[in-house]
N, CA, C and O atoms as a MOPAC input file, in Angstrom:
PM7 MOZYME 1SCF
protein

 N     30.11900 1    -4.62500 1     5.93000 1
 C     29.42100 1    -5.09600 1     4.74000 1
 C     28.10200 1    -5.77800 1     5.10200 1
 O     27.09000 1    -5.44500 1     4.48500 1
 N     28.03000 1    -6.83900 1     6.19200 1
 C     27.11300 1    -6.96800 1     6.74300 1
 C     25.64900 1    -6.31900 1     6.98800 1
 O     24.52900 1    -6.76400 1     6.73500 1
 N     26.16900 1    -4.82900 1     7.70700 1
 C     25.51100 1    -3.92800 1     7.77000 1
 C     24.69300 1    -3.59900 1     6.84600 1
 O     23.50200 1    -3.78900 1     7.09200 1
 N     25.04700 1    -3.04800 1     5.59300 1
 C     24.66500 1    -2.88500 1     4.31400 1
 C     23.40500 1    -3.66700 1     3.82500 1
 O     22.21500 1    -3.36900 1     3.72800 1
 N     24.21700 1    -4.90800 1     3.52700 1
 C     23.17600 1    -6.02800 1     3.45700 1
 C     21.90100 1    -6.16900 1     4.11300 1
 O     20.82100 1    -6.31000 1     3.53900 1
 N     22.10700 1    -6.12100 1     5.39700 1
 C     20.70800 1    -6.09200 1     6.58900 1
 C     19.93400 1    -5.00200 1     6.01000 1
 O     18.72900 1    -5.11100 1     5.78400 1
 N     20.59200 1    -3.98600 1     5.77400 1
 C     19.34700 1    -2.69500 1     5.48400 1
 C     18.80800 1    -2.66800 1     4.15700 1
 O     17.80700 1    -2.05900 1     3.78100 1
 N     19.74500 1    -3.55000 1     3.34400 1
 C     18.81700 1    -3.27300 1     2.27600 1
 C     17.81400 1    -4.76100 1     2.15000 1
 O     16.65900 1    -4.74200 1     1.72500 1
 N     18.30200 1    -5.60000 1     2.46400 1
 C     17.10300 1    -6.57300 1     3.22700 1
 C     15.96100 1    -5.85900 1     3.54400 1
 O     14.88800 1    -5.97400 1     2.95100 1
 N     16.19100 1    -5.10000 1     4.50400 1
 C     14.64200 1    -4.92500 1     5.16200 1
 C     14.46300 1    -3.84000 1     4.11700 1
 O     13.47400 1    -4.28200 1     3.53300 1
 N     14.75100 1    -2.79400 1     3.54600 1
 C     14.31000 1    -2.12300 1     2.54100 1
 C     13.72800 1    -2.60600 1     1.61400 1
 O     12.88100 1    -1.94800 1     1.00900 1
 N     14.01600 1    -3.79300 1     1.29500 1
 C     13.52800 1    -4.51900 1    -0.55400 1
 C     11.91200 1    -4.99300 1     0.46100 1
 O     10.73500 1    -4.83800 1     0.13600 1
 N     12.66500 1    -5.74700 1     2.06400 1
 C     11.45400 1    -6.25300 1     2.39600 1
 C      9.75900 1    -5.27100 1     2.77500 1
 O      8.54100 1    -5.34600 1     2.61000 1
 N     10.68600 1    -4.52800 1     3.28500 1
 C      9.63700 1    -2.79900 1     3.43200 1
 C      8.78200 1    -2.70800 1     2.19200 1
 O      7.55500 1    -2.80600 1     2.21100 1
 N      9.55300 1    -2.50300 1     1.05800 1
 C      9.39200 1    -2.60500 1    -0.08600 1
 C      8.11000 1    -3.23100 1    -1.44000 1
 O      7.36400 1    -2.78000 1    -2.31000 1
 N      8.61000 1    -4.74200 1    -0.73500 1
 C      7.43100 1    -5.39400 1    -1.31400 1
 C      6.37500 1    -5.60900 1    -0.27200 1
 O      5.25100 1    -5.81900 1    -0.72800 1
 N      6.47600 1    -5.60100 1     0.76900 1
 C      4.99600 1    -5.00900 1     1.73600 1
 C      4.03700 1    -4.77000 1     1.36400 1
 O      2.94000 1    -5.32700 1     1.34700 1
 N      4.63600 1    -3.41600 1     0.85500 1
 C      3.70100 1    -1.94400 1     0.46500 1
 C      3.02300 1    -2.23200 1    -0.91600 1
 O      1.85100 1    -1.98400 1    -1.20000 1
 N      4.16800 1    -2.91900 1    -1.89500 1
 C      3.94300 1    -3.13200 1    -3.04300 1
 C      2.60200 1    -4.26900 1    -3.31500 1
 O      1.74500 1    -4.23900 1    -4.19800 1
 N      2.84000 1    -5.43400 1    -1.98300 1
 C      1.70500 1    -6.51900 1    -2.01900 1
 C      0.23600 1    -6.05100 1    -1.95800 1
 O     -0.68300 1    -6.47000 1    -2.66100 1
 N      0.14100 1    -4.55100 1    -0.42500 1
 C     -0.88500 1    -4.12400 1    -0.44700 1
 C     -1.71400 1    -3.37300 1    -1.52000 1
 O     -2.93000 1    -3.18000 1    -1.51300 1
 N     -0.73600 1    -2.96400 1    -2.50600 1
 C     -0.73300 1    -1.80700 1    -3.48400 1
 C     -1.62700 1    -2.95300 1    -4.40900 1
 O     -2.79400 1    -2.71200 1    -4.71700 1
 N     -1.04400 1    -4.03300 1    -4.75400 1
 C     -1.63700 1    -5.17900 1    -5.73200 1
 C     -2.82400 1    -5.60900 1    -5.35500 1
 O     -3.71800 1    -5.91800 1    -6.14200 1
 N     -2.94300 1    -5.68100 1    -3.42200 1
 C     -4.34200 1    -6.39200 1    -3.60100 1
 C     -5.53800 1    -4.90100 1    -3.58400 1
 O     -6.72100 1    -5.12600 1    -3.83500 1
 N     -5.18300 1    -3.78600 1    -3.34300 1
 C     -5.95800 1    -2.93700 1    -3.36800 1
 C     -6.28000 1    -2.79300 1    -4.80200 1
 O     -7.46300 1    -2.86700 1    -5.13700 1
 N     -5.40400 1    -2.60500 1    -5.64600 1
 C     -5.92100 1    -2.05000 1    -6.97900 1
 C     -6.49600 1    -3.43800 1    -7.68900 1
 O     -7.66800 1    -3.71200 1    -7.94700 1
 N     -5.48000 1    -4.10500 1    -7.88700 1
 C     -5.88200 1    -5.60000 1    -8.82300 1
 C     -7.38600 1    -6.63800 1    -8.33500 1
 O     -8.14600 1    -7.16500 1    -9.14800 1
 N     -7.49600 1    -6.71100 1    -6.96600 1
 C     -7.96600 1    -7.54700 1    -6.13400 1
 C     -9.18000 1    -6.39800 1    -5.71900 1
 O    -10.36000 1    -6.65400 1    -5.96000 1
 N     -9.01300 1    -5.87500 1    -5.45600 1
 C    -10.33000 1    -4.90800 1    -4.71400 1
 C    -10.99900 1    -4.49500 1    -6.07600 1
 O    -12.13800 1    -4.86800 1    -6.35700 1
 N    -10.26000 1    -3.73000 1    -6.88500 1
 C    -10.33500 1    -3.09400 1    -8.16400 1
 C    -11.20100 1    -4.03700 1    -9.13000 1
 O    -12.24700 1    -3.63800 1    -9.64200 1
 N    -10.65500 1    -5.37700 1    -9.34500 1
 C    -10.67500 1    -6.34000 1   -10.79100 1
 C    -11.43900 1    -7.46500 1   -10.06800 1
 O    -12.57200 1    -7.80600 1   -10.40600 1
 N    -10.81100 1    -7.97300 1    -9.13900 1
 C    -11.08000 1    -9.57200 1    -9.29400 1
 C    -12.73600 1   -10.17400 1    -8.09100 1
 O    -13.52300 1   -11.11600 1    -7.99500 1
 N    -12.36500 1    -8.59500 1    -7.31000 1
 C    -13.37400 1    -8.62600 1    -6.26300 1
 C    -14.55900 1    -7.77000 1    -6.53200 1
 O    -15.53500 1    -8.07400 1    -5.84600 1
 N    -14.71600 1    -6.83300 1    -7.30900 1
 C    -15.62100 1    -6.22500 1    -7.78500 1
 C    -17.00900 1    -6.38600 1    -7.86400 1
 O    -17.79700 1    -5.44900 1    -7.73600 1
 N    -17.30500 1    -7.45600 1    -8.05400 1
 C    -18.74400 1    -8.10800 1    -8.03300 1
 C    -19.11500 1    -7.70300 1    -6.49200 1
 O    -19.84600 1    -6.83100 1    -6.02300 1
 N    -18.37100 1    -8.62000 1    -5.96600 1
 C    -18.59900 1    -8.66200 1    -4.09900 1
 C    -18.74400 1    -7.37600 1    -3.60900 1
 O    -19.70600 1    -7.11600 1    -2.88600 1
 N    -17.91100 1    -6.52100 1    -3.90500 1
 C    -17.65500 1    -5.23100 1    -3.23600 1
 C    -18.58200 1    -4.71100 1    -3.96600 1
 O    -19.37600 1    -4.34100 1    -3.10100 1
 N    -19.20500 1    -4.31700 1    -5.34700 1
 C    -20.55100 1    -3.49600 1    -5.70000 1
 C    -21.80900 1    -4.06100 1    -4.77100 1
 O    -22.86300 1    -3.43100 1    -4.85100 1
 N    -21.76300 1    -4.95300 1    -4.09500 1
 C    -23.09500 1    -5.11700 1    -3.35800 1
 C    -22.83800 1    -4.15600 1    -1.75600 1
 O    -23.70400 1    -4.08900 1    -0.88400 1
 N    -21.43200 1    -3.46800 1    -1.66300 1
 C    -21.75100 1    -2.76400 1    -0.32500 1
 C    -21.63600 1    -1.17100 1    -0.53300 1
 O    -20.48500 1    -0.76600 1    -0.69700 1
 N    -22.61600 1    -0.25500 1    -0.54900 1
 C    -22.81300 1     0.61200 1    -0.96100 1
 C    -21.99600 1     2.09400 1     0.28700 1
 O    -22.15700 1     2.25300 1     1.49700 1
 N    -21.12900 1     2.93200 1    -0.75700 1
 C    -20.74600 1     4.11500 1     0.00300 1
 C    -21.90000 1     5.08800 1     0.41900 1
 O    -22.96000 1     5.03300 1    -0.20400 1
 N    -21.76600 1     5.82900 1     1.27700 1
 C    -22.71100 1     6.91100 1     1.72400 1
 C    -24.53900 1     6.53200 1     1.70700 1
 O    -25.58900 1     6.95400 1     1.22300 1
 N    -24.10500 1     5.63900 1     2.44000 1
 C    -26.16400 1     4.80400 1     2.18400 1
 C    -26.19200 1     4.63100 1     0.86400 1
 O    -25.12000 1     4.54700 1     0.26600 1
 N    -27.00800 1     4.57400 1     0.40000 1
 C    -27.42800 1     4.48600 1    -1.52200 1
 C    -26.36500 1     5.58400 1    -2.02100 1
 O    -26.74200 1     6.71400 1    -2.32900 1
 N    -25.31900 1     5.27900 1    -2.07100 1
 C    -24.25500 1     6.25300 1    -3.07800 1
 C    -23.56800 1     5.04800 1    -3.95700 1
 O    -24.13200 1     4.07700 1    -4.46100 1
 N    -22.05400 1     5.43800 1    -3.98900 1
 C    -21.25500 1     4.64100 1    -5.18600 1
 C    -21.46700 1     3.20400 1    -4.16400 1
 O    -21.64300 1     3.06500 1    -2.95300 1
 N    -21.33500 1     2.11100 1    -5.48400 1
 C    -21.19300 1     0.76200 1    -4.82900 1
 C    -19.26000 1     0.54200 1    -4.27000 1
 O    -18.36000 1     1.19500 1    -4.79600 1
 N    -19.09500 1    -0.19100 1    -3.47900 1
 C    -17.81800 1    -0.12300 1    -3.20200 1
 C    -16.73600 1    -0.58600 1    -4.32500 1
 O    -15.68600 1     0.05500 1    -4.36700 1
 N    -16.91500 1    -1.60000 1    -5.18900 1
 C    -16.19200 1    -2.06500 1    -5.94400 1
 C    -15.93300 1    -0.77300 1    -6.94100 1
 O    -14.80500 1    -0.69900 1    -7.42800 1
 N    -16.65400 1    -0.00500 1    -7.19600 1
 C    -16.94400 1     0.85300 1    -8.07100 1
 C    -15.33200 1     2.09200 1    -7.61600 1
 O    -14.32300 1     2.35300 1    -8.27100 1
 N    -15.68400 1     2.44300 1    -6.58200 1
 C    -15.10400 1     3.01500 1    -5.89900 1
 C    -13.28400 1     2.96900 1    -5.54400 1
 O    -12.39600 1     3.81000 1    -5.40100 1
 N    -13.40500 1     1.25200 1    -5.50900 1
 C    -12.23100 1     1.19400 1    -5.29600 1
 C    -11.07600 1     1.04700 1    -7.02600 1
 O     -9.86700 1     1.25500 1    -7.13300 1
 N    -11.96000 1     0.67700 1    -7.97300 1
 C    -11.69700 1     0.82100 1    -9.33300 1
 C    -11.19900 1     1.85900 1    -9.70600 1
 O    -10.34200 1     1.85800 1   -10.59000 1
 N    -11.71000 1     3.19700 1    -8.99400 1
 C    -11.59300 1     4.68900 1    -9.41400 1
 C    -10.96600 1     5.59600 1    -8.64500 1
 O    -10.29800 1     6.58100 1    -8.95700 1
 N    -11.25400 1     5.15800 1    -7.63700 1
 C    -10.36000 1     6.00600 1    -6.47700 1
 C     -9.84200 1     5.30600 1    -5.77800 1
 O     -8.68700 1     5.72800 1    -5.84000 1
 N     -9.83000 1     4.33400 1    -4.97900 1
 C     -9.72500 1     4.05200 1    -3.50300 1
 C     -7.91500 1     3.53300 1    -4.19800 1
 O     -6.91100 1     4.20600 1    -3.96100 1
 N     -7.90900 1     2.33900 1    -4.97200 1
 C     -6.77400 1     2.18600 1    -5.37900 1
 C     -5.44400 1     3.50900 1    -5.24000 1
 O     -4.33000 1     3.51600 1    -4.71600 1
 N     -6.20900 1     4.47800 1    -5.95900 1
 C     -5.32300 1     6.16600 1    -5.97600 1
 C     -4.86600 1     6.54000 1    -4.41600 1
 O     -3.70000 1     6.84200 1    -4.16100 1
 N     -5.89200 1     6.49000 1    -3.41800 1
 C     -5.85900 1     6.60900 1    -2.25800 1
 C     -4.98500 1     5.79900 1    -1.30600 1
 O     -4.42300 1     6.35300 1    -0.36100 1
 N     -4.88300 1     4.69400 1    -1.50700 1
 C     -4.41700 1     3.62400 1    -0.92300 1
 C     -2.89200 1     3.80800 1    -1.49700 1
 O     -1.94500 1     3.59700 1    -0.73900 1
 N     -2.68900 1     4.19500 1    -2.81200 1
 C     -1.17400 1     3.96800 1    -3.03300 1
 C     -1.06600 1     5.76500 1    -2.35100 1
 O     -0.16900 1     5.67000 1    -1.51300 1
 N     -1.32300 1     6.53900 1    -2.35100 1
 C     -0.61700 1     7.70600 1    -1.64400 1
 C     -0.76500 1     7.75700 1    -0.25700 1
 O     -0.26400 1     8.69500 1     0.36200 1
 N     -1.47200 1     6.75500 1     0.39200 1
 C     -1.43300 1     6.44400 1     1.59700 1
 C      0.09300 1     5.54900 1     2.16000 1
 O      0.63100 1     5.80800 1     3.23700 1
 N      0.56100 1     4.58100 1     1.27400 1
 C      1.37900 1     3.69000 1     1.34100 1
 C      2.98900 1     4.98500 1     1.13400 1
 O      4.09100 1     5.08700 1     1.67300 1
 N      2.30500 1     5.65300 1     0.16700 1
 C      4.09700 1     6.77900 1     0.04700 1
 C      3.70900 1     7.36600 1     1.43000 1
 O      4.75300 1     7.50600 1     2.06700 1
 N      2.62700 1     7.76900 1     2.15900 1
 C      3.60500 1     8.22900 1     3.37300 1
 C      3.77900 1     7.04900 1     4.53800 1
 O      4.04600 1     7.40900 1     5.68500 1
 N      3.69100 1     6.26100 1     4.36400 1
 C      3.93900 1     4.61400 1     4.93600 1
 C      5.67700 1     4.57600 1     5.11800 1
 O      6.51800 1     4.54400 1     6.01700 1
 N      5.59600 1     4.60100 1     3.73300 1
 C      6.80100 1     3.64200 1     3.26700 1
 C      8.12800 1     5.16900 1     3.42100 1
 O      9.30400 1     4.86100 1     3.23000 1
 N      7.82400 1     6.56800 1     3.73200 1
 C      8.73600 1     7.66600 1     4.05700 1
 C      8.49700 1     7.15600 1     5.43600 1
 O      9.42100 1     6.36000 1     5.60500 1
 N      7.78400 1     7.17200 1     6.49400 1
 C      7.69700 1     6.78800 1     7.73700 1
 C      8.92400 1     5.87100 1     8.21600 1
 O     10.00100 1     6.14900 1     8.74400 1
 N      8.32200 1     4.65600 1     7.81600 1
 C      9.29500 1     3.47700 1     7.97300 1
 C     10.81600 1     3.20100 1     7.64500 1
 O     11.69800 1     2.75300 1     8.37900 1
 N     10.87400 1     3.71700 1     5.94600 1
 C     12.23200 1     4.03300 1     5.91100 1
 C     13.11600 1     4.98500 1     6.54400 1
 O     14.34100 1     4.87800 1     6.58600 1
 N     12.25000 1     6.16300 1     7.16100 1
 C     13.32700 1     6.66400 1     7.74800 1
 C     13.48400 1     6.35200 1     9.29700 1
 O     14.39000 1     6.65300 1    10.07300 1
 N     12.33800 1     5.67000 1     9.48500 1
 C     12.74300 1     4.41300 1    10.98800 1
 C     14.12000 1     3.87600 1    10.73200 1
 O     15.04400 1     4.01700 1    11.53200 1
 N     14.22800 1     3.17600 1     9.43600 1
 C     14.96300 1     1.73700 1     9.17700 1
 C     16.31900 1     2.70200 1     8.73900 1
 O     17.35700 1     2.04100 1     8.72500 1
 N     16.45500 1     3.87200 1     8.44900 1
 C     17.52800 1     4.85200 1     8.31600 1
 C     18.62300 1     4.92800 1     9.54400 1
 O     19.77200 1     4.49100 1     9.47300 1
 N     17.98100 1     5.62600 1    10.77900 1
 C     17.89900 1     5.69100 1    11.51300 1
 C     18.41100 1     4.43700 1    12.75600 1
 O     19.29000 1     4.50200 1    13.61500 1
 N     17.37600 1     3.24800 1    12.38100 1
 C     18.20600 1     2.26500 1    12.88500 1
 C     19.41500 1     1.95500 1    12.69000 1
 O     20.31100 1     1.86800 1    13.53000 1
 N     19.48400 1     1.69500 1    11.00700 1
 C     21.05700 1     1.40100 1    10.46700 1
 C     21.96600 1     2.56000 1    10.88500 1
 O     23.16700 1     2.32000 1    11.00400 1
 N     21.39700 1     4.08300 1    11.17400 1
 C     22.82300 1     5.05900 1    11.16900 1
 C     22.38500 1     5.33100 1     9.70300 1
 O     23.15300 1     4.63200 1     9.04200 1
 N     22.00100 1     5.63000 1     9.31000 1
 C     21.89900 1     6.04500 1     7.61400 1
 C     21.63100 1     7.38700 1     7.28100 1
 O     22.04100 1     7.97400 1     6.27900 1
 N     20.59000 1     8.05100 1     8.59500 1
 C     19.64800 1     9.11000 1     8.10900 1
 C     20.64300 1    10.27700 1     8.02900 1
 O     21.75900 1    10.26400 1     8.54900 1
 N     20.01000 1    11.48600 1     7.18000 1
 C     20.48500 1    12.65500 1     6.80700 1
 C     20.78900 1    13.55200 1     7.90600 1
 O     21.24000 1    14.67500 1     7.68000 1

C-alpha cells in the first residue's frame, strides 16, 4: 500500500511541476509580464516577445510539457514496476 502511495505522490508531484510551468508561461509571460517582454523583439524587428508568448509560445510550451510529463511518467512507471 505504501508503494501505491509513493507513486502517486510523485505523480500528483510530477504533475503540478508541469502545471506551475504551464501557469507561469501562459498567465505570467502571457498577462502579467507583457509590457516587459514587448520591449524584446523576435527575429530582429519582428513580433515583440510578450506578443508572442500571448499567442503562441504559451501553445508551445504546454505541448512541450505533454512530451515532458510522457517522458517522466514513464520513468516514474518503471521505477514503481508499473509500466506496460
Amino acid at each position: 500500500m505504501s508503494n501505491n502511495q509513493d507513486y502517486w505522490k510523485a505523480n500528483i508531484a510530477l504533475l503540478l511541476r508541469c502545471l506551475v510551468v504551464w501557469f507561469v508561461v501562459s498567465y505570467g509571460f502571457g498577462i502579467l509580464l507583457v509590457d516587459q517582454l514587448n520591449e524584446i523583439r523576435l527575429f530582429g524587428s519582428g513580433y515583440p516577445l510578450g506578443f508572442w508568448f500571448a499567442q503562441q509560445g504559451s501553445i508551445y510550451v504546454f505541448v512541450v510539457l505533454i512530451f515532458y510529463y510522457v517522458k517522466k511518467i514513464n520513468e516514474l512507471d518503471k521505477q514503481f514496476g508499473v509500466e506496460e
